[in-house]
C-alpha positions as CSV (number, residue, x, y, z in Angstrom):
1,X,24.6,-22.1,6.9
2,X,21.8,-24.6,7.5
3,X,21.1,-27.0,5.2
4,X,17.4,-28.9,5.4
5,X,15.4,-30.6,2.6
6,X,11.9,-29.2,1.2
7,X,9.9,-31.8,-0.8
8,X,13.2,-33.4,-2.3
9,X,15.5,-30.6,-3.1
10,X,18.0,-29.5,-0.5
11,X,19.1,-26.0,0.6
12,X,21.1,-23.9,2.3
13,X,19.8,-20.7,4.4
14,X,20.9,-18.2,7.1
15,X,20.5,-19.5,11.0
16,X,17.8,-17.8,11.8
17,X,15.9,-17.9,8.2
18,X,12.0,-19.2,8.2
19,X,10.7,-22.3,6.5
20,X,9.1,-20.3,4.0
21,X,12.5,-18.1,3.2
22,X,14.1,-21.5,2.4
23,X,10.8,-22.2,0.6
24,X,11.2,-18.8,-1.6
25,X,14.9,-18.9,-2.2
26,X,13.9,-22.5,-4.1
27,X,11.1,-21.2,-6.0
28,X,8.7,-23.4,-3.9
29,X,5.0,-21.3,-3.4
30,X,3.7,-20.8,-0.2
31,X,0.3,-19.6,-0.1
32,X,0.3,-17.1,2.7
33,X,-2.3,-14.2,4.1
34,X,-0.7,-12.6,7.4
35,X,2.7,-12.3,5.9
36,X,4.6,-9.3,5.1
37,X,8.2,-9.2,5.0
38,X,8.5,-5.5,7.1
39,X,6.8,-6.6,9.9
40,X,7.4,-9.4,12.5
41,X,5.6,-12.5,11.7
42,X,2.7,-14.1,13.9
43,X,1.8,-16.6,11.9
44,X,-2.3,-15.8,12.3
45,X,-3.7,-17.1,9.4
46,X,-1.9,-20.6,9.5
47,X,-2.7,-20.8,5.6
48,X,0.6,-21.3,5.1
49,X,1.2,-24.4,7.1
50,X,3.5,-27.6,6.4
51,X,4.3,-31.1,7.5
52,X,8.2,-31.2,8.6
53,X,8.9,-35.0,9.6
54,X,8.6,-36.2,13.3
55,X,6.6,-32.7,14.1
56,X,4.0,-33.5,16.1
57,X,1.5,-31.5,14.1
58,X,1.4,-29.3,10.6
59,X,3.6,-25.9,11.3
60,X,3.4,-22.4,10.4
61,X,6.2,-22.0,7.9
62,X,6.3,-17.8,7.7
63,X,7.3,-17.6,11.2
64,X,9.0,-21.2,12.0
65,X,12.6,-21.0,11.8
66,X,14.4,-23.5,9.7
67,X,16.6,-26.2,11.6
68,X,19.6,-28.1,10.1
69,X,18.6,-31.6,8.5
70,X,14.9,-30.5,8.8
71,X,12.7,-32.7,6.0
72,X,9.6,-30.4,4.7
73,X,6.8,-30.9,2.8
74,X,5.1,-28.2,1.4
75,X,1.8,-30.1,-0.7
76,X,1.6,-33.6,1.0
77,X,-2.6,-34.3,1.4
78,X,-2.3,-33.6,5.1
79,X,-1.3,-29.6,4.0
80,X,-3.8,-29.8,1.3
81,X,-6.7,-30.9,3.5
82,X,-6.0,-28.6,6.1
83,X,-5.9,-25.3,4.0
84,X,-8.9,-26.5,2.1
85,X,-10.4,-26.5,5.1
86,X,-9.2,-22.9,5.9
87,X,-10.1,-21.9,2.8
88,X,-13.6,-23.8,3.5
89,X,-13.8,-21.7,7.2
90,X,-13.4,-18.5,5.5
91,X,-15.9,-19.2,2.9
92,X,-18.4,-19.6,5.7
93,X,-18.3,-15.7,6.0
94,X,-17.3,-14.0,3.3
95,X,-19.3,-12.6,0.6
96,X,-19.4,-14.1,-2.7
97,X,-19.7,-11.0,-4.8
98,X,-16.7,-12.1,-6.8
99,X,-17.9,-10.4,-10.4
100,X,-18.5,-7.0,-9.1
101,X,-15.5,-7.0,-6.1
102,X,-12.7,-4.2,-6.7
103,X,-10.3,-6.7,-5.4
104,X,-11.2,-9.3,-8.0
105,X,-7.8,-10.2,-10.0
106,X,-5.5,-9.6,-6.6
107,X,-7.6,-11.2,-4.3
108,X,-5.6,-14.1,-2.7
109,X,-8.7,-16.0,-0.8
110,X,-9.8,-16.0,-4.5
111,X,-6.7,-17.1,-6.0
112,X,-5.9,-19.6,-3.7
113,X,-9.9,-21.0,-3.7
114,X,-9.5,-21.6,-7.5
115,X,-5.8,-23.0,-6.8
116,X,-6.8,-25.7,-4.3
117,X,-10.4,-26.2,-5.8
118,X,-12.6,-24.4,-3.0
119,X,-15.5,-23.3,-4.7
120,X,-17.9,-23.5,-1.5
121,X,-18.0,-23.5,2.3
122,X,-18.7,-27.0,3.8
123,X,-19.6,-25.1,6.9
124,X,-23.3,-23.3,7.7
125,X,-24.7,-20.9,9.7
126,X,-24.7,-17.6,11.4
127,X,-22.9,-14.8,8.6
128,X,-21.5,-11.5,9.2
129,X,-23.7,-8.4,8.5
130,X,-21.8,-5.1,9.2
131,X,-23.0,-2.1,7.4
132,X,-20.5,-0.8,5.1
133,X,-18.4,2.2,6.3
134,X,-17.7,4.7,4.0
135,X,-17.5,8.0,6.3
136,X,-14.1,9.0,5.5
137,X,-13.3,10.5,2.0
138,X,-10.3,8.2,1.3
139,X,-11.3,4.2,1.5
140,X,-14.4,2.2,1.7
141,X,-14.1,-0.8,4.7
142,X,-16.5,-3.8,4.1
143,X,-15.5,-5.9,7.2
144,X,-18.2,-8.6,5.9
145,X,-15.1,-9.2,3.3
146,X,-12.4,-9.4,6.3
147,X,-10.5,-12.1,7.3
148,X,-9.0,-10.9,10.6
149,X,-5.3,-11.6,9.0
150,X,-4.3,-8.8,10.9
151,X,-1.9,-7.2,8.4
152,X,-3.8,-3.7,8.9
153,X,-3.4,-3.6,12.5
154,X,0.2,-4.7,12.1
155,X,0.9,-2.2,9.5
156,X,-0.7,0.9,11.5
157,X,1.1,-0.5,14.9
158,X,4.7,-1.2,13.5
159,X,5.5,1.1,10.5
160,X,2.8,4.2,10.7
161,X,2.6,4.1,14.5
162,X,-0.3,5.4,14.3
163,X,-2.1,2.7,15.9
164,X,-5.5,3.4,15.1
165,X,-7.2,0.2,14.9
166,X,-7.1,-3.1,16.6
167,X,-8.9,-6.4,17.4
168,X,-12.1,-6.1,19.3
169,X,-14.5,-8.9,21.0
170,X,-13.8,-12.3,20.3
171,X,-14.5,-15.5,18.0
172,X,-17.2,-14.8,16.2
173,X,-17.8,-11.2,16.7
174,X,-14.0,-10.2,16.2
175,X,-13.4,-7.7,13.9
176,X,-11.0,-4.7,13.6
177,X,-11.7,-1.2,14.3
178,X,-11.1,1.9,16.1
179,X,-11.3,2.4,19.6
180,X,-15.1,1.8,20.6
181,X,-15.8,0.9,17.1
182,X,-15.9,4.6,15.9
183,X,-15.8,5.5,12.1
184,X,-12.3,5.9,11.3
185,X,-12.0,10.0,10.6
186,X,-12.2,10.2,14.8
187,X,-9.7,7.7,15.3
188,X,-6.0,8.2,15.0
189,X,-5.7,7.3,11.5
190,X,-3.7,9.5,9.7
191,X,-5.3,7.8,6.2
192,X,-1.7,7.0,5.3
193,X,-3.1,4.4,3.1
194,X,-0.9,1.6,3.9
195,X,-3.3,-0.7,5.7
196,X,-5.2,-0.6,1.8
197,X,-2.1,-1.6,0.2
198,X,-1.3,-4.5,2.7
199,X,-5.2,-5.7,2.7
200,X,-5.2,-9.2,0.4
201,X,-8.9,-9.1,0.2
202,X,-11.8,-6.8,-0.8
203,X,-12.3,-5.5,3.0
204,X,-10.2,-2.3,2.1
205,X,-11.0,-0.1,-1.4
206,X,-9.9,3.6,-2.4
207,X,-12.4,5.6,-3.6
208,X,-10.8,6.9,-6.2
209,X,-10.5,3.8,-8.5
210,X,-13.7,2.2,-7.7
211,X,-15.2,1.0,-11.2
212,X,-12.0,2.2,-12.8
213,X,-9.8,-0.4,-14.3
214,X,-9.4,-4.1,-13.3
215,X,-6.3,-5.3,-12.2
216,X,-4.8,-7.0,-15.5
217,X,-5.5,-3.9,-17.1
218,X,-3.2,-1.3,-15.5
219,X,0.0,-0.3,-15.7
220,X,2.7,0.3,-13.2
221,X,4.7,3.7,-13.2
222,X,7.2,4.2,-10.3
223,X,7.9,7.8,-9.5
224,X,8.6,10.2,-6.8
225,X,6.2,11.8,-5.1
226,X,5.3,15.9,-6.1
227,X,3.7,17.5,-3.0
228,X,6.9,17.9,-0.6
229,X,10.5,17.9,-0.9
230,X,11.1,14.2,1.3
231,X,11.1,12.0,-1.8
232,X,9.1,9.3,-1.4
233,X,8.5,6.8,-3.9
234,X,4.9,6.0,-5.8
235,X,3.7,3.4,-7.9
236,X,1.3,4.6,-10.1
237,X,-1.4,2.1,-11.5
238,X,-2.3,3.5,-14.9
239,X,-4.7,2.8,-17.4
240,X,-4.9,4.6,-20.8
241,X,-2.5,7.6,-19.4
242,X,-5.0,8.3,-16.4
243,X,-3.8,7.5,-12.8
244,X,-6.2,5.2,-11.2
245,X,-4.7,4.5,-7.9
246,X,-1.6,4.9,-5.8
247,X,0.2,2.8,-3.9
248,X,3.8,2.9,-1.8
249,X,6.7,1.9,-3.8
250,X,8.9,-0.9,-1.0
251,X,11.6,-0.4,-3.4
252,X,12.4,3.0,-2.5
253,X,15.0,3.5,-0.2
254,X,13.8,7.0,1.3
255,X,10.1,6.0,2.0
256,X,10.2,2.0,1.6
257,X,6.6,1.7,0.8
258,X,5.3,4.2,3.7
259,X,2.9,7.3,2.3
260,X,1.1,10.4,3.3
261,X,-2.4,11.0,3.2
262,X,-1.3,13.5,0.4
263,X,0.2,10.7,-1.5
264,X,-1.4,8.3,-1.3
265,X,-4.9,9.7,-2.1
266,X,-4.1,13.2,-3.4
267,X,-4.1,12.7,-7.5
268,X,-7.5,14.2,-7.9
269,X,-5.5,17.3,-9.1
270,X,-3.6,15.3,-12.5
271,X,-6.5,15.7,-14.7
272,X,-8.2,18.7,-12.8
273,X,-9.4,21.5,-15.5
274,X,-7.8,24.2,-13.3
275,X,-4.5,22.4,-13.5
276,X,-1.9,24.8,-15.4
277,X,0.0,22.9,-17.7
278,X,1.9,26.2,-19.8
279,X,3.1,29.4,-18.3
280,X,0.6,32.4,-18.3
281,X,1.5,35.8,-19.0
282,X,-1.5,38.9,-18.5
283,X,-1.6,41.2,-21.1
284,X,-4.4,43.8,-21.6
285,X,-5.6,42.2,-18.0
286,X,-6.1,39.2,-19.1
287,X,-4.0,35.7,-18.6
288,X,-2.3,34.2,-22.0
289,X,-0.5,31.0,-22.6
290,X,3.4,31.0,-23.6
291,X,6.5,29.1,-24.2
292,X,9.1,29.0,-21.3
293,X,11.4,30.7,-23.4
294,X,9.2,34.0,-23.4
295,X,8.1,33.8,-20.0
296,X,11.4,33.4,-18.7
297,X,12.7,36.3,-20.6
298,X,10.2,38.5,-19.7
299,X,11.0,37.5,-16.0
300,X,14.9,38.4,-16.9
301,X,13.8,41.5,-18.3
302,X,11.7,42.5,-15.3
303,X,14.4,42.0,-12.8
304,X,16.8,44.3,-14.5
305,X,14.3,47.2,-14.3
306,X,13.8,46.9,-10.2
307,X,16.0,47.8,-7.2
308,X,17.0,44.7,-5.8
309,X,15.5,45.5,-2.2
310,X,12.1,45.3,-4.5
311,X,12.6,41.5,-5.4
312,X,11.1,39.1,-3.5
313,X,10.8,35.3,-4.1
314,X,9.0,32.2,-2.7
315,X,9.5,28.5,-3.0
316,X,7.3,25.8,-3.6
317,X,7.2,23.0,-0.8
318,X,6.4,20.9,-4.1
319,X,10.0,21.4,-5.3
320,X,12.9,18.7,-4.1
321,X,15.1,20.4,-1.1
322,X,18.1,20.9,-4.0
323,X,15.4,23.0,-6.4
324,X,14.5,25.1,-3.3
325,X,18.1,25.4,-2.5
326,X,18.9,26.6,-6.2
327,X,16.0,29.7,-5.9
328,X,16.9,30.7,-2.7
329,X,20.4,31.2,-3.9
330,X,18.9,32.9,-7.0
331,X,17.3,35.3,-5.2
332,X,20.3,36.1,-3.1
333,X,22.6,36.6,-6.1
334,X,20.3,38.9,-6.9
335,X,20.7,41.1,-3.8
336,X,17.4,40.3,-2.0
337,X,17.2,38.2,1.7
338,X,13.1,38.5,0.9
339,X,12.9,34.6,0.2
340,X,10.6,32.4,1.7
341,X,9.0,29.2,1.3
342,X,5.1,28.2,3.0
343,X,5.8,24.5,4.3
344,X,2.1,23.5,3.8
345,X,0.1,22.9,0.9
């Protein structure tokens, strides 16, 4: 183990642990905007910097390793002025729509604005005007609100593979985008969702919970996702028992955080009006509601009065792989090989 001191209090990490692991496992914050813990580190933003003693300048802590008898200071003035001034640099171009953004309440240039007391950009001139994309059904992108973290690219590249958008031009025209700048539904984006979910600003925005609930007033559900048999885990973000957005649960060990376009944006169907939500059984020609009980019976009944050869059955790619096991087997015990089970939805 290495042992190094962060402002005052000593601990002991890993070899190969970060400055800002060592930071974490003593409960010292970090501010940080590239970082994810899935992904490599880069250390882009440089929000995150410290002063470590005899360095010759302030350090990246998310992707600096830790070194034994290594003295760190997380909040001296020198780290204070220079992510002010980071803070101050992004300012420069980002709108200040604050009252009306969807990301208001999980933003973290806003959070970390009103932590270090950044209320304005010291710096003037030329601004950002990109026109707001909203050609694909899924997500608006506002790059006029990105901060070139690159946590989107990263995500797309290393966990998706998808790879669909990247850096292009430099300095001040930088921004990230498909290949030749295209709207994203002719790109290879496969609208996973994740780069929305790893975005800490306002640049990314589903659709589907735009003017729905503010942050602090939903409510996290984890489940398992219903359209195929793979199991990956949700979090739901609900507000008065409606589903307002989805994200990837990283606690799930079958999916860890990743989603399908299905998934992900997919929920319009929970409180559609065509949704059944009790069995239906026709009499006189028309459709009736029931209990389980009855429509199961009459099911029962209904076998025992056909051949075998004339059952057939067919399996719902909504089901877990175990409940499609379980009918397929029904339908054998029966006597009938006529089972099958449509893979698309």
């Amino acid at each position: 183990m290495l042992s190094l001191t962060i402002n005052g209090h000593e601990v002991k990490v890993e070899p190969g642990s970060t400055i800002l692991q060592a930071a974490e496992k003593l409960g010292i914050f970090i501010p940080t905007f590239c970082y994810d813990p899935q992904l490599a580190q880069v250390g882009a933003c440089r929000i995150c910097v410290v002063e470590v003693e005899k360095a010759r300048a302030l350090v990246a802590s998310c992707c600096t390793p830790a070194a034994d008898g290594m003295i760190v200071h997380t909040d001296s003035e020198r780290v204070l002025a220079a992510r002010q001034a980071n803070l101050s640099l992004l300012l420069a171009n980002h709108p200040l729509d604050c009252l009306t953004c969807e990301k208001t309440g999980e933003c973290k240039l806003q959070d970390y604005c009103y932590l270090y007391g950044v209320d304005e950009s010291d710096f003037v001139g030329a601004q950002k005007d990109y026109d707001l994309d909203d050609t694909n059904p899924f997500y608006i992108r506002d790059m006029n609100k990105c901060i070139l973290c690159g946590l989107c690219v990263r995500i797309c590249y290393d966990v998706n593979g998808a790879g669909a958008i990247e850096f292009i031009n430099r300095g001040f025209d930088s921004k990230v985008t498909p290949a030749f700048d295209d709207p994203m539904e002719y790109s290879s984006c496969v609208f996973c969702g994740m780069c929305v979910d790893s975005c800490p600003v306002g640049a990314l925005i589903p659709k589907e919970s735009i003017r729905q609930a503010r942050p602090w007033e939903l409510k996290s559900v984890k489940t398992i996702c219903p359209y195929c048999g793979t199991g990956c885990g949700l979090e739901l973000l609900v507000k008065d028992n409606k589903v307002v957005k989805v994200r990837g649960d990283l606690s799930n060990p079958v999916s860890r955080g990743q989603t399908c376009v299905k998934g992900h944006f997919g929920i319009d169907f929970l409180d559609s009006p065509d949704r059944l939500k009790t069995p239906l059984v026709k009499k006189n020609g028309e459709f009736r509601e029931t209990t389980w009980e009855d429509a199961l019976e009459l099911v029962a009944a209904k076998l025992k009065e056909v051949k075998p050869t004339e059952v057939a059955g067919l399996a719902s790619a909504r089901a877990t792989n175990e409940e499609n096991y379980l009918f397929q087997k029904l339908i054998r015990s029966l006597g009938s090989n006529s089972v099958d089970h449509c893979a698309r939805l």
